[in-house]
Each structure stands twice: as structure tokens, then as C-alpha cells.
ZANU-911941 format. One line per field, with one value per residue (C-alpha): residue number from 1; residue in three letters; x, y, z. Coordinates in steps of 0.001 Angstrom, whole numbers, padded with zeros to 6 digits, m for minus. Example, Ala and Ser with C-alpha at 12.3 -4.5 7.8 and 13.67 -1.06 7.14 Angstrom:
<atoms>
n	1_2 .
res	ala_ser .
px	012300_013670 .
py	m004500_m001060 .
pz	007800_007140 .
</atoms>
This chain:
<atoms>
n	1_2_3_4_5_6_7_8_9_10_11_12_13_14_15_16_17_18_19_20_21_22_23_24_25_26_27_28_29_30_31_32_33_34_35_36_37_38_39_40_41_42_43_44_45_46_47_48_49_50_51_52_53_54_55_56_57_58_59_60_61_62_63_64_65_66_67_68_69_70_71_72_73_74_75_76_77_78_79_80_81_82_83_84_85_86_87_88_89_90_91_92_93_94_95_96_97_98_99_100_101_102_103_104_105_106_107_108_109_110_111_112_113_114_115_116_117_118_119_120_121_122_123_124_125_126_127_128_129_130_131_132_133_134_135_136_137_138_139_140_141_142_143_144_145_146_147_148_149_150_151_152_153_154_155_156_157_158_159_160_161_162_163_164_165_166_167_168_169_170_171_172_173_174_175_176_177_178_179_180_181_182_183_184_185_186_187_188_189_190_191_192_193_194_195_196_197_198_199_200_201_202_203_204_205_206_207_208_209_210_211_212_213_214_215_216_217_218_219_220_221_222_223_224_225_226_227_228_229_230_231_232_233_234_235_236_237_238_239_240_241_242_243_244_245_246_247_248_249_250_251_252_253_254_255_256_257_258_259_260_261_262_263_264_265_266_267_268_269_270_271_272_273_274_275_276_277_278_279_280_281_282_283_284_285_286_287_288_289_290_291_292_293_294_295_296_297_298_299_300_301_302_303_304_305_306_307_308_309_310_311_312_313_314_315_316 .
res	unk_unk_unk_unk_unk_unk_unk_unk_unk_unk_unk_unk_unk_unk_unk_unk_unk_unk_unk_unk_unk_unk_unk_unk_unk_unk_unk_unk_unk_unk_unk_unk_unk_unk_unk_unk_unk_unk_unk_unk_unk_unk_unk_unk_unk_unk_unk_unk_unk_unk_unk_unk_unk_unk_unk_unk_unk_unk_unk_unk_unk_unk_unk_unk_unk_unk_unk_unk_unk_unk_unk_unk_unk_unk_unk_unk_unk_unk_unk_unk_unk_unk_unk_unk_unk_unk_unk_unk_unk_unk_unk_unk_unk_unk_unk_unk_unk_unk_unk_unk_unk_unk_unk_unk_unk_unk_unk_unk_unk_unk_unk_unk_unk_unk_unk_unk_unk_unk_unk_unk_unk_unk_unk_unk_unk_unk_unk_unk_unk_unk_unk_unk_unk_unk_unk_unk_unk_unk_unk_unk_unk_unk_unk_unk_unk_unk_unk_unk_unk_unk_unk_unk_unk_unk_unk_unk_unk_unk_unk_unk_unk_unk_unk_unk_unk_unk_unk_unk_unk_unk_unk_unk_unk_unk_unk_unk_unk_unk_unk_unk_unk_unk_unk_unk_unk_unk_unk_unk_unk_unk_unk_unk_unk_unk_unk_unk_unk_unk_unk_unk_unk_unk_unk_unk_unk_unk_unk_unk_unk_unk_unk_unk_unk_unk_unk_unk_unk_unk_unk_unk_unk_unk_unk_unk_unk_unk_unk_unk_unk_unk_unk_unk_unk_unk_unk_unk_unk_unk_unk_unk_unk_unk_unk_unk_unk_unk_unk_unk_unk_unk_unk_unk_unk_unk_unk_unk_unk_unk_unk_unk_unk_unk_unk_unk_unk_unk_unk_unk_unk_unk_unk_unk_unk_unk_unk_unk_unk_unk_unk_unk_unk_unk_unk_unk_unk_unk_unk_unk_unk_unk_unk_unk_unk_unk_unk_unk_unk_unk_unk_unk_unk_unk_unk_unk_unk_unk_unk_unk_unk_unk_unk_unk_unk_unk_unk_unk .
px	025462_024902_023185_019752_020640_018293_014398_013769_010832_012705_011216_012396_011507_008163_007781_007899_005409_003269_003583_002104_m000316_m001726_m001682_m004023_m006040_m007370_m007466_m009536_m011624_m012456_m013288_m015754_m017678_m017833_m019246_m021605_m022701_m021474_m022394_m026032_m026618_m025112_m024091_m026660_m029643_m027658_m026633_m027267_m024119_m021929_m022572_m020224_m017030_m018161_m016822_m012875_m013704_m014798_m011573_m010168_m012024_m009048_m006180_m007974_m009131_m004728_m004795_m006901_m004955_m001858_m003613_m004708_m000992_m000230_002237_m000551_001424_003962_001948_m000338_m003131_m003295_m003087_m006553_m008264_m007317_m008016_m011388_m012310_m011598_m012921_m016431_m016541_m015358_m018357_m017328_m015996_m012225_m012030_m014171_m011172_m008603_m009112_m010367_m007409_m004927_m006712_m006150_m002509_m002030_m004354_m003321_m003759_m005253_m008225_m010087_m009438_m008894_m011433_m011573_m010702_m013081_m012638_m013572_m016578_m017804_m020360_m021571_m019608_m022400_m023515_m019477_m019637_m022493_m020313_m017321_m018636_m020949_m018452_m015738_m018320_m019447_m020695_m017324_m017656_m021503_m020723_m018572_m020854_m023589_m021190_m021758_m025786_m025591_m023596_m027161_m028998_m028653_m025397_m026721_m028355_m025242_m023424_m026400_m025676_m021937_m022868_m025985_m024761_m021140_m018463_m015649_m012952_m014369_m013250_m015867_m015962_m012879_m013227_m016619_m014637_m013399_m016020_m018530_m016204_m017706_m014893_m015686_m019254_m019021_m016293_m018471_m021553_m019923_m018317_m021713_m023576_m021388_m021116_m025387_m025366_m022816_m024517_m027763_m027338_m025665_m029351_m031137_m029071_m028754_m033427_m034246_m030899_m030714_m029875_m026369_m025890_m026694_m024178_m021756_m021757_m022114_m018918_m017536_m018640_m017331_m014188_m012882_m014636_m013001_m009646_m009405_m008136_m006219_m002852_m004062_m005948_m004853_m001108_000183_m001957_m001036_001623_000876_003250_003121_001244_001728_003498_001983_002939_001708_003152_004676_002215_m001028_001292_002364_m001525_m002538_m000205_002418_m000818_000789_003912_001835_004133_006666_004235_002822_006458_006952_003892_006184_007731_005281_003995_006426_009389_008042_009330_012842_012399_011593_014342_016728_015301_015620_011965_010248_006686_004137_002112_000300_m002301_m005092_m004443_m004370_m007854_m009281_m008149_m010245_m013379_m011930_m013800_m013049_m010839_m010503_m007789_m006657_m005375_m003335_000385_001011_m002045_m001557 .
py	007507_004021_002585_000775_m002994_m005119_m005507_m008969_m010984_m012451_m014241_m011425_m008798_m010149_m010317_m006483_m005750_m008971_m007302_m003693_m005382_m007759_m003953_m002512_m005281_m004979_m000815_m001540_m004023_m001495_000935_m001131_m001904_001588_002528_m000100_m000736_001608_004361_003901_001781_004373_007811_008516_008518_010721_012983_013332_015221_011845_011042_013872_010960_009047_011721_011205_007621_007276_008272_005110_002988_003002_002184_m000538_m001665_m001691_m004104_m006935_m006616_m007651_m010420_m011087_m011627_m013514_m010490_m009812_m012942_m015375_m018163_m018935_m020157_m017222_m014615_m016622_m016400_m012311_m012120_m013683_m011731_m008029_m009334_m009575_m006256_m004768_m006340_m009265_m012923_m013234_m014989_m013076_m010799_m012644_m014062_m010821_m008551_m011721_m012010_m008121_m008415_m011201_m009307_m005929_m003436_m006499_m004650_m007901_m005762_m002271_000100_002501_000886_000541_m000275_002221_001031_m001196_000008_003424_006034_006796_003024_003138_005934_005501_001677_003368_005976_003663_001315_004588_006032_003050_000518_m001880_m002094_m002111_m005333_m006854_m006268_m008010_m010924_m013290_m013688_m015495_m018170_m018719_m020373_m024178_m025128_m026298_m023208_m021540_m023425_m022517_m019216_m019460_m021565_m019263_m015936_m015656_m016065_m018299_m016086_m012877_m011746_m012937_m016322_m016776_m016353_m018333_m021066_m020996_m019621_m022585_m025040_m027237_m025500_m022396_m022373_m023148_m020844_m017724_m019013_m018817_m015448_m014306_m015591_m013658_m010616_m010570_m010831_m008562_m005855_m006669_m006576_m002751_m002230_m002729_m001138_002326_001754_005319_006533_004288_006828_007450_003650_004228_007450_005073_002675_004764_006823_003304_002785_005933_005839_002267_002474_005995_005177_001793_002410_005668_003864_002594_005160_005931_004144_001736_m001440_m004997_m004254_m006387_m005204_m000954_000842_004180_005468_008242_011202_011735_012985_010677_010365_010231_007249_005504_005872_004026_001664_003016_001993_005130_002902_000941_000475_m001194_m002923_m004378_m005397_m007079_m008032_m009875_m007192_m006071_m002005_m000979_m001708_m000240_003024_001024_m000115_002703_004222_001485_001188_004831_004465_008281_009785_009651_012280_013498_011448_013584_014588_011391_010826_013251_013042_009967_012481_012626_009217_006257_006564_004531_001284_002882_005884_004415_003647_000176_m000535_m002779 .
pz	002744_002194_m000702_m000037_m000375_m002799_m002321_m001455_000182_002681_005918_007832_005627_005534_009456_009609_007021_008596_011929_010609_008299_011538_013663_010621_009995_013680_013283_010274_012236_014872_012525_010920_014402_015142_011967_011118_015002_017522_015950_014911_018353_020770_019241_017136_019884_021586_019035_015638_014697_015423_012149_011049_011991_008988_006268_007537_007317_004377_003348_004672_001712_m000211_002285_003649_000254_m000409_002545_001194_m001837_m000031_001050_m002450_m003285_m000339_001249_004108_006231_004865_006510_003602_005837_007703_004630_003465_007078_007022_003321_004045_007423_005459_002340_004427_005881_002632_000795_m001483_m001025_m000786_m003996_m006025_m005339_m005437_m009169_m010379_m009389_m010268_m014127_m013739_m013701_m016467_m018914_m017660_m020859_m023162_m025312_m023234_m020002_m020522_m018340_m021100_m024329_m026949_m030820_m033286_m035291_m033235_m030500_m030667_m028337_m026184_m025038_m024376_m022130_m020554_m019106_m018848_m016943_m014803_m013854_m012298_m010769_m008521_m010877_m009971_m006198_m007037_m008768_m006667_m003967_m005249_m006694_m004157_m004653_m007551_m005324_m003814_m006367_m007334_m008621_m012051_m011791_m011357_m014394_m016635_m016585_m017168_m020111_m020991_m020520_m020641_m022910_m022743_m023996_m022225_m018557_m017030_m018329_m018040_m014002_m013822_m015061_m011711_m009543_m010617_m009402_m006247_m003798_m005491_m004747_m001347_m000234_m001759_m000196_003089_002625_001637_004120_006519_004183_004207_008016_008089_006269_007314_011148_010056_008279_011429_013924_011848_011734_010874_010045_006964_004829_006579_006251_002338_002139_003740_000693_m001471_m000672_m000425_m004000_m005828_m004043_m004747_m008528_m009669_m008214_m009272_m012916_m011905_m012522_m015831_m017531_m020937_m020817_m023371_m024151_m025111_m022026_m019654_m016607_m017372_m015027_m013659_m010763_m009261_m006972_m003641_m000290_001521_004785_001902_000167_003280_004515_001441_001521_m001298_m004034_m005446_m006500_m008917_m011833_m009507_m008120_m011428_m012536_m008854_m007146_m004885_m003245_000088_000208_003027_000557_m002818_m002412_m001855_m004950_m006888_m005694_m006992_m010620_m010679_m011702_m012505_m011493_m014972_m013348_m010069_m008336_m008038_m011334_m013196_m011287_m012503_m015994_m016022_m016499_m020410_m020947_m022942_m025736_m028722_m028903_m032227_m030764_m027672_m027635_m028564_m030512_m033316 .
</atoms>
């Protein structure tokens, strides 16, 4: 038996994953017609019980969720022009502009564990436990993709508008200011008022095609919601701070990791977010890298709530 050779992101190496992720972007692209339009246009008038083939795909929130974030670190296609026009075209059906995504997951890994970006962290003595729980819970059980979804409105109003409430309500050193700092750029603006335009017609055509159904269109986002929220900070959830490339790898069976990608693999991925998904498990092999735990364990050990910086490994 031979040894696997070295992980690299080759232009080869790249073309196979480039060739799958192309295959999957267009799976995910049909998926999305059915669900939003073909269904509520010409199953449902026929028969109710069609509606039943949203609950399997719901559980495709997260895989294809894994596939915008390759494009997010420009391993979707090696071309970099046409990682942005893929990145873009998911990024609209998913719900939020490209770069909303892009800056936020990319602030995520060079603050990864900070106290500034921890999910769960809070400092003892400072707010009271309950206003901390009551975020902390909000934002895993749907309050992130809730906010990324309704990111790109802002991006409407006047662009002094726009600055006034970077200036206003945000603060410089604090995540958020720290991306508007980019956002309220003149590029900026006008990339996320595109994406939203298309992201509102998008969502609103799907409004008026489900008519009466609405409700199934609502159940729809808000599986969508609680399903990219709670798993978002699985890989994260009560690990070392102030260590900006730890995060955990997780166990899963191989056709659940392959289906999402190898997420799953997230330390590696945190220490090389160079290396595509089809070769992660390569590379955990190599480092001789172990499992910190079960997947749909660690998910939900989240349910334990926030937890104090003081009482974390590495706290200072």
C-alpha cells in the first residue's frame, strides 16, 4: 500500500474538484426551481401531498450552503472570475449577497476564537446571563441566516444614508464595523444592491407562485434558517479561544461527510483553507489529525448555552 502523496492545490487537482463543484452547482440549481417554482406552480394543484419532497430537501441546506463556501475561498473554480459569477448566482438563491458572505466567513477565520467573535463567549460580570442567552440562543436557532437574509436591505437606502449608520450605530473595533468598513464602500454598495435586487425577485416571484400555500414557502425558510444557524458554530462550540486556526473535526459517515462536502473536516480546514473539500480527508489522514467528538453530538451539546470566557481553555 502506497502512501497518499502531499495535499496540494494544484491546477490539476483543482480541475477535478472544479468539475464536481460545476456538476453540483447545477444539481443545486435545479433543486431550487423545483422547490421555489415547480412545485407550487404545477404539483401542488394537483396534489397537496407533493409538498411532502420538501422535508428531504431541506436537508440539503447545509451541503449546498458548504458549496458557496468554496466559492468564498476561491476553491469553487481556479478561474477567479468564474468562482465570483458562481459565488454570486448560489449566493442569490441561498438568500444573501455574495459578499456579505464572503467578508463575513473570511473575518470568521482571522478572528476565529477572539472573545470579539466567539458565538458563545461572554465575560463574567459584564451583561447579565439571561440577555446573553436569550442572543446566544437566538442567533443558533435561526437568528444568523435571519440576518444575513435581510443584510442586503439596508443596501437600499441612500448611500450617506448608509454611512450614517456605520458611523451612528456601529463600532469601529466590533465585528460588524469592522465589515461595514467595507460594505459602505462605492463598489460595495453596488454589488449588494444588485445581488439583492435579484435575491428580492428571487424570493418574491417564489411568494406568488406558492399564493395560498404560503405557509409551505415559510416552513421552507424557516428549516433553511435553523439548519444553517444551529450548525454553523458546531465546529467551534466550547474549544480553546484566542486560537485563531483550532476548530474541531468531527465524525460522520463517510457518504453524510462526502454529501456535505467533508464540512466535517473543519479543523483541517481552518489550518488550510487552501486545500478544496474532496481532498480534506487526504489530509487528515496525513497529519494523523484525530476526531474531538461526534457530529450530532457536538450539535447538540450546543443546547448547554453560552459559557463564560473565564472558564474556556486559553483564556487569559
Amino acid at each position: 500500500m502506497t502512501a497518499d502523496r502531499p495535499v496540494t492545490f494544484t491546477t490539476s487537482a483543482g480541475g477535478i474538484a472544479t468539475s464536481v463543484n460545476i456538476g453540483l452547482a447545477i444539481g443545486y440549481t435545479a433543486i431550487h426551481l423545483y422547490q421555489f417554482f415547480v412545485l407550487p406552480l404545477f404539483l401542488l394543484p394537483l396534489d397537496v401531498r407533493c409538498a411532502w419532497t420538501l422535508v428531504p430537501l431541506a436537508l440539503l441546506n447545509n451541503p449546498f450552503w458548504s458549496l458557496i463556501h468554496e466559492a468564498i475561498h476561491d476553491l469553487f473554480d481556479p478561474r477567479r472570475k468564474f468562482n465570483l459569477i458562481f459565488g454570486r448566482l448560489l449566493s442569490i438563491m441561498f438568500g444573501s449577497p455574495f459578499r456579505i458572505l464572503r467578508l463575513s466567513h473570511l473575518l470568521h477565520h482571522k478572528l476565529n476564537r477572539t472573545p470579539l467573535e466567539a458565538t458563545e463567549v461572554y465575560e463574567r460580570g459584564g451583561r447579565s446571563v439571561f440577555v446573553v442567552a436569550c442572543g446566544y440562543y437566538f442567533q443558533i436557532l435561526g437568528g444568523l441566516y435571519i440576518a444575513e437574509f435581510l443584510s442586503t436591505l439596508p443596501f437600499f437606502l441612500p448611500r450617506r444614508w448608509i454611512r450614517y449608520l456605520k458611523d451612528r450605530f456601529t463600532k469601529t473595533e466590533s465585528v460588524t464595523g469592522i465589515l461595514m468598513q467595507n460594505w459602505t464602500q462605492d463598489e460595495a454598495i453596488r454589488e449588494n444592491r444588485i445581488d439583492g435586487f435579484f435575491i428580492l425577485a428571487w424570493f418574491g416571484l417564489a411568494l406568488i407562485c406558492y399564493g395560498s400555500y404560503w405557509p409551505l414557502l415559510l416552513a421552507v425558510m424557516i428549516a433553511r434558517a435553523f439548519l444553517i444557524s444551529f450548525l454553523d458554530n458546531v465546529y467551534h462550540y466550547r474549544t480553546p479561544v484566542n486560537d485563531i486556526f483550532f476548530a474541531s473535526n468531527l465524525r460522520l459517515p463517510k457518504v453524510l461527510a462526502t454529501s456535505l462536502l467533508n464540512f466535517n473536516f473543519h479543523g483541517i480546514h481552518h489550518k488550510k483553507p487552501a486545500i478544496p473539500w474532496i481532498y480534506l480527508p487526504r489530509a487528515f489522514r496525513q497529519e494523523r489529525q484525530t476526531f474531538h467528538g461526534n457530529y450530532f453530538t457536538a450539535a447538540a451539546r450546543q443546547l448547554r448555552g453560552p459559557v463564560a470566557l473565564q472558564d474556556l481553555p486559553g483564556a487569559r
